[in-house]
N, C-alpha and C positions, 0 to 999 in steps of 0.2 A: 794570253788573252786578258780581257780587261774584265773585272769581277766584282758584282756587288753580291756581299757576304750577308748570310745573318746567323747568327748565332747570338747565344747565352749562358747557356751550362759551360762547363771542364770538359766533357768531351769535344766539343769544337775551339779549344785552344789550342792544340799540338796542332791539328790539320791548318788552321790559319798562320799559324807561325810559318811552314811548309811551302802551303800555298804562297805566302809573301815573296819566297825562295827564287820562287819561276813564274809567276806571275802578276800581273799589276793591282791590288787590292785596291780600289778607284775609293771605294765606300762602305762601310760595317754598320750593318743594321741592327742594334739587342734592344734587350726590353725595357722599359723601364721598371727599377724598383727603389727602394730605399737602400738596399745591399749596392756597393757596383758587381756587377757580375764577374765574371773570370773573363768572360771575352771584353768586357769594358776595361778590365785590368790589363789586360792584352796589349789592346789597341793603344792605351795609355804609353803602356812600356814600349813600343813598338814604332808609335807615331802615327798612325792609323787614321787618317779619317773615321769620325765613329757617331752616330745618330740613336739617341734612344725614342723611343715612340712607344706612346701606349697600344694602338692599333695600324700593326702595317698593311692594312688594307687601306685605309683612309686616300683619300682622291691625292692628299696633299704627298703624303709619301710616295705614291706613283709617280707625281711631277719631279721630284728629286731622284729617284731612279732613273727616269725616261732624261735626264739633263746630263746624268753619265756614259749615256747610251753603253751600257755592258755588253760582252758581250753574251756574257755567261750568268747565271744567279746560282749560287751557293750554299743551302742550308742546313745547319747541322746544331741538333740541340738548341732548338730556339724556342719552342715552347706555342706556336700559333702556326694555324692552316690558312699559309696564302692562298687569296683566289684569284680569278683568272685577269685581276685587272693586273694584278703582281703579276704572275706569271709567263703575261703574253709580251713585256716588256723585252727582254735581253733576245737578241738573235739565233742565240746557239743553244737555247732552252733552259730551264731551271731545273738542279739536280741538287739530291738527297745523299747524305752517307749515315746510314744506320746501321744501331751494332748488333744485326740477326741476321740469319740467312733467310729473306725473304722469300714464299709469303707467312714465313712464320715469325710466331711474335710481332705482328705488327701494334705499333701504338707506341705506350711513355713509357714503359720500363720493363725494355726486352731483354736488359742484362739481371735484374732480379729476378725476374720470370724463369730464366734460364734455369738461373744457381738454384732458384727454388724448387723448381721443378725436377732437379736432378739431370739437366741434361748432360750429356759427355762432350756434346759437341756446341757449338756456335761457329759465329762468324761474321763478316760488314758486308756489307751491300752499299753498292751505287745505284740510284736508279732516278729517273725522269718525273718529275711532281707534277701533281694532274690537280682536279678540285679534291677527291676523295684520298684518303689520308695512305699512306705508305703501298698506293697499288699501282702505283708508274710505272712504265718499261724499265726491264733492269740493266741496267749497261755493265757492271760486272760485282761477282762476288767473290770473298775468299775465307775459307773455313780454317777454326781456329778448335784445338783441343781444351775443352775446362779443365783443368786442374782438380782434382778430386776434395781438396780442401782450400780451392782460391776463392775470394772471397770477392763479393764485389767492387768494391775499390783497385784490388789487385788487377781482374779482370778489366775492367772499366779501362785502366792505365794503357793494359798492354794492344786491347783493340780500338783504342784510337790514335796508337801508335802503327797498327797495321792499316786501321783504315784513311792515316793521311797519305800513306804511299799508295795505298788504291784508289785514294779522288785523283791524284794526280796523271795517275794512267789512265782515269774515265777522263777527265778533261782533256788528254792528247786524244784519247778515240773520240771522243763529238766535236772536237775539234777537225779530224776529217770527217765529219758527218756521221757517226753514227747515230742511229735513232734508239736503240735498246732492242730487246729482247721482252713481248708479255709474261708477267708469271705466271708460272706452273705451279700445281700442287695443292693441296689444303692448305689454307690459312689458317693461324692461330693466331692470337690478341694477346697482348700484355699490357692489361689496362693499368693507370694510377695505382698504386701502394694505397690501399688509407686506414686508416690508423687502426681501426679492428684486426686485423690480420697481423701487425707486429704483436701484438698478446703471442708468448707462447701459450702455448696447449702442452700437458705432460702428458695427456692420454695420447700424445701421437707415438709415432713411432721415432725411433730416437735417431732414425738416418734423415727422416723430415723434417724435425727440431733442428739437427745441424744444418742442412739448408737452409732451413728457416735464417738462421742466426748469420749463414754466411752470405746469405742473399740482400741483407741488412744492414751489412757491415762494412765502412763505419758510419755510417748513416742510412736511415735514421735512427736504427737500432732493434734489433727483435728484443722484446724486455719480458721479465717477470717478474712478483713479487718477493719481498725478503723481508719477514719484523714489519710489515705494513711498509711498505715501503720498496718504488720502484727500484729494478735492478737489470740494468741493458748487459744483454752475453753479445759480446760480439768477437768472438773466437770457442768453438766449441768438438769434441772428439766425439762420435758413438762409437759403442764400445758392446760387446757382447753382456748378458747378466740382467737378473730380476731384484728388484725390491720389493718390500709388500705393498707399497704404494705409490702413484704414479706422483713425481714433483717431491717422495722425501728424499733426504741427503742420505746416502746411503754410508758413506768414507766421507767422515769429513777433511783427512789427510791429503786426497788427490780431488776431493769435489767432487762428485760423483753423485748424482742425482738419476734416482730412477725414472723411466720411461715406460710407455704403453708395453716396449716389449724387448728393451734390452734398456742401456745405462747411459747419461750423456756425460761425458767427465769436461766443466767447464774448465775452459784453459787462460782466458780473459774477459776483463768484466766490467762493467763503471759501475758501481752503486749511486743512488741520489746524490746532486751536490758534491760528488765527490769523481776525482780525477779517474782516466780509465787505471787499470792497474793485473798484475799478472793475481793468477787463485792462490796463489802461495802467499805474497800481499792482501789479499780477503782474507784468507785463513788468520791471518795472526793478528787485522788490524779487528775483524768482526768476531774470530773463533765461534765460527758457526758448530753448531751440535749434530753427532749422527739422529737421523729419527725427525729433522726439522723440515716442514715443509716448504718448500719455496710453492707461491701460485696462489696460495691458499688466502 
């Protein structure tokens, strides 16, 4: 099929790579910024027809769409909600690859939401892009296990590794006509990260502190204080056990920082300005003291 893409983030690189494989990539739509993106890096590498736009709603972007006559449109991690002047353009309709099992977690970041939230389960979604944001017909899904300590970048890698093999099997179905399937279910949202919620809290509980930290990781980072001075964990253990207070070092030998109601033992760390590095590497460049509070 002939295919105008849009994309911007990392996870729609592995599925365009894929898609190039068995279909015609005519046109790649991303956004513009001052960074090139990963899908602009892509395309580069690739050979890609490639278009950055600040708004791809604009009359003018349509005309350059409607000139490839697609037959399909493509979007994955692109960061803007086409409307129906986009939309009504390609023949065989416009579809989505997201990395939840819809209707949950819809929105920008259903992979942290996830890890944060402690879910066991996930998974990608294919489904039909309407005006309203992740509630299209779902043409197919496939569920994936989290890892008890994967962290989001890990996770991030390995479902949009899964999910380029399932756009390619929703494009051969609407390609005989499939139209999808409405969603079922409660919806849940996974709105924006912003920057308030990376603060750890030591009065939480220390299985939601390591979410926290691994829902974060390696960007943008769940951080906390240390000496006045920021300090991002992004690898972290709970662990049974009290301190007298919530955020002191309890062991300064394995890191060990008491929680609301057991112990986090940090296992990796970036301090300010300085590189990431394993706790045994903090211990002996910082020699933090038992009884020292981080948070504080």
């Amino acid at each position: 099929m002939k295919v105008v893409f849009f994309g911007t983030g990392g996870f729609a690189t592995y599925p365009l790579v894929c898609l190039t494989s068995c279909h015609n990539a005519a046109l790649v739509i991303t956004s513009c910024g001052k960074i090139e993106s990963p899908v602009a890096s892509c395309c580069r590498e690739l050979g890609i027809p490639l278009l950055a736009v600040a708004n791809p709603n604009e009359d003018n972007t349509a005309k350059i769409i409607r000139k490839q006559s697609p037959d399909i449109l493509v979007v994955i991690d692109y960061g803007y909600i086409l409307k129906d002047i986009i939309l009504s353009i390609p023949r065989s309709g416009s579809i989505n690859l997201h990395p939840s099992l819809l209707p949950k977690y819809r929105g920008a970041s259903p992979i942290q939401r996830t890890i944060m939230n402690g879910e066991k389960e996930t998974g990608v979604t294919t489904f039909f892009l309407s005006r309203y944001m992740d509630r299209g017909d779902i043409i197919m899904k496939q569920p994936a296990v989290v890892g008890r300590n994967e962290s989001y970048g890990e996770l991030k890698i390995r479902l949009t590794r899964i999910g380029a093999g399932l756009l390619l099997k929703s494009i051969a179905l609407v390609e005989k006509g499939f139209k999808g399937i409405p969603q079922e279910g409660d919806a849940t949202y996974a709105p924006k990260i912003k920057k308030e919620e990376r603060k750890i809290n030591w009065n939480e509980s220390a299985e939601k502190i390591k979410n926290l930290i691994l829902a974060l990781s390696p960007t943008p980072g769940a951080y906390t204080t240390f000496r006045g001075k920021r300090l991002i964990i992004l690898r972290g253990r709970a662990l049974p056990g009290r301190g007298k207070r919530p955020g002191e070092i309890i062991n300064n030998d394995g890191l060990l920082v008491s929680t609301a109601d057991g112990i986090l033992q940090i296992l990796e760390l970036r301090p300010e300005g300085r590189v990431t590095m394993s706790a045994y590497s903090f211990k002996l460049g910082y020699k933090p003291r038992q009884d020292e509070i981080m948070g504080g």
